[in-house]
C-alpha positions in Angstrom: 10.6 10.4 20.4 7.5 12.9 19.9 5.6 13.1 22.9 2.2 12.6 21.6 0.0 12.3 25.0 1.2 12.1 29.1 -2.3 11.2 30.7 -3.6 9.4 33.8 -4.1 6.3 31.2 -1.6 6.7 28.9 1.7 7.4 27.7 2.1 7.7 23.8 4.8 9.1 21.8 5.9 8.1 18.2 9.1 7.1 17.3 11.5 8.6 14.2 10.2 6.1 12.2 6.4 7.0 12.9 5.6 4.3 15.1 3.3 4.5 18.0 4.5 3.5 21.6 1.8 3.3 24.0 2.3 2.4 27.8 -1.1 2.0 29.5 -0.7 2.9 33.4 -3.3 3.7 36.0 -6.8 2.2 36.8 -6.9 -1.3 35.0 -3.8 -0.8 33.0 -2.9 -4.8 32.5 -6.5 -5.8 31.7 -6.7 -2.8 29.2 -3.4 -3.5 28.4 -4.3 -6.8 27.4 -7.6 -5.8 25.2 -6.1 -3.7 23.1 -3.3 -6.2 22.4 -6.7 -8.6 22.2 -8.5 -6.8 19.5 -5.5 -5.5 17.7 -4.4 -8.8 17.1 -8.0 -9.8 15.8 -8.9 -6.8 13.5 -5.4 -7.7 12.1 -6.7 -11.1 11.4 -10.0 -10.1 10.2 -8.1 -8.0 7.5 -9.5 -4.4 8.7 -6.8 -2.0 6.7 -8.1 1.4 8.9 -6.6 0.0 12.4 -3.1 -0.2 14.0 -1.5 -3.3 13.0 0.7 -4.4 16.3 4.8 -4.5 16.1 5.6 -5.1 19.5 4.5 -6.4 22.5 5.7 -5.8 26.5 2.8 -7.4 28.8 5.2 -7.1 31.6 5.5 -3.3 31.1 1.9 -3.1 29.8 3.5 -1.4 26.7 3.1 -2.2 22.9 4.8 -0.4 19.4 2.2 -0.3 16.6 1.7 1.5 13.2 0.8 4.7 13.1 -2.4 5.2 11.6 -2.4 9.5 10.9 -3.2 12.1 12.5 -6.0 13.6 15.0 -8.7 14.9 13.0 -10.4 17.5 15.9 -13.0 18.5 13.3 -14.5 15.4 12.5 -18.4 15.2 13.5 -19.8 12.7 16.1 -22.4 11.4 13.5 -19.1 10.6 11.2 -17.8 9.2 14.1 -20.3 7.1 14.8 -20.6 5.9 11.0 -17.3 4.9 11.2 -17.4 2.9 14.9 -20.8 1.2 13.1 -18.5 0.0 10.1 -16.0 -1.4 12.3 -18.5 -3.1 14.5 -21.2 -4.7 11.5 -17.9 -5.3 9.0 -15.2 -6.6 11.5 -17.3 -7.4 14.4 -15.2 -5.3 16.8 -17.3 -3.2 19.4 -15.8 0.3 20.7 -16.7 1.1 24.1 -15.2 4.6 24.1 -16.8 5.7 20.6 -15.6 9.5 20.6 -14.4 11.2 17.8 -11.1 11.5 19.5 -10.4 7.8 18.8 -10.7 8.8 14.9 -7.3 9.8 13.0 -6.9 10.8 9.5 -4.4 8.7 7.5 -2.9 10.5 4.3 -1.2 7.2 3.7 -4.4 5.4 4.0 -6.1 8.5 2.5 -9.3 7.7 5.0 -10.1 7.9 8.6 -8.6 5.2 11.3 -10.2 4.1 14.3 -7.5 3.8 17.7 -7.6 3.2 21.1 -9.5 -0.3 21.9 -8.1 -0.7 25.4 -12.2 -0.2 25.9 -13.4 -2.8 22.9 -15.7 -6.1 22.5 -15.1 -8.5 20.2 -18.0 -10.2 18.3 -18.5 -13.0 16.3 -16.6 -12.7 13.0 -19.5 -10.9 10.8 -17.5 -12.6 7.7 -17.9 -16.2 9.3 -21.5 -15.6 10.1 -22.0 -14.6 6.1 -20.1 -17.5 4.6 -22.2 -19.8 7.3 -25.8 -18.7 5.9 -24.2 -19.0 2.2 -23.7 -22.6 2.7 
C-alpha cells in the first residue's frame, strides 16, 4: 500500500484498489475515531456524492477503509475552500471544524472538489428535513 501520510494523528495509505485506510492514533484518537465514522455514516445518508463513502470499520483499532475521493489539490484558494465547507454545512448540515484547504481533494472521477477528514466535524440538523418541514 501507498503511504499517503505518517503523522502524530494519522496513518493513511491507499490500497491497490484506491481505497483509503486511515488509523487515527494520538491525542483523542477513539473519540475522533468515532466522529469521523459519525459523520461519514451521515453525509452518506444525507446523499452528499463529494465525501468518502465508508467500507470498513475497526473501532477496536480506531481504523476505517473508505473511498477514495482524489487527489490533494495544494493550489486551491482558502476563499474556494471556504465555499465549499459552507455548501457542505447549509446543504448537508455537516459542520467542519478544521476547515483548511488541505481537507479539499480533487476528484477526476467525480470531476469536482471533495471535502475529507471530519475526525473534527458537527453534525446539524438535516437542512433537507428542516425544508420539507416549512413546505408542509
Amino acid at each position: 500500500m501507498d503511504p499517503l501520510k505518517d503523522g502524530i494523528r494519522s496513518h493513511v495509505r491507499i490500497d491497490f484498489h484506491g481505497n483509503v485506510h486511515k488509523r487515527l492514533r494520538g491525542t483523542n484518537a477513539e473519540e475522533r475515531y468515532a466522529k469521523e465514522v459519525e459523520v461519514l455514516k451521515v453525509l452518506e445518508k444525507r446523499g452528499c456524492p463529494y465525501v468518502p463513502r465508508l467500507l470498513e470499520e475497526h473501532p477496536l483499532e480506531n481504523y476505517f477503509v473508505s473511498t477514495n475521493c482524489g487527489r490533494p489539490a495544494p493550489n486551491l484558494s482558502k476563499e474556494k475552500a471556504d465555499r465549499l465547507f459552507a455548501a457542505l454545512e447549509n446543504d448537508y448540515g455537516v459542520r467542519h471544524l478544521d476547515a483548511e484547504p488541505r481537507n479539499i481533494t480533487y476528484s477526476d472521477r467525480l470531476g469536482r472538489f471533495c471535502v475529507i477528514d471530519f475526525e473534527l466535524a458537527e453534525i446539524l440538523p438535516d437542512p433537507a428535513e428542516s425544508t420539507s418541514a416549512a413546505n408542509s
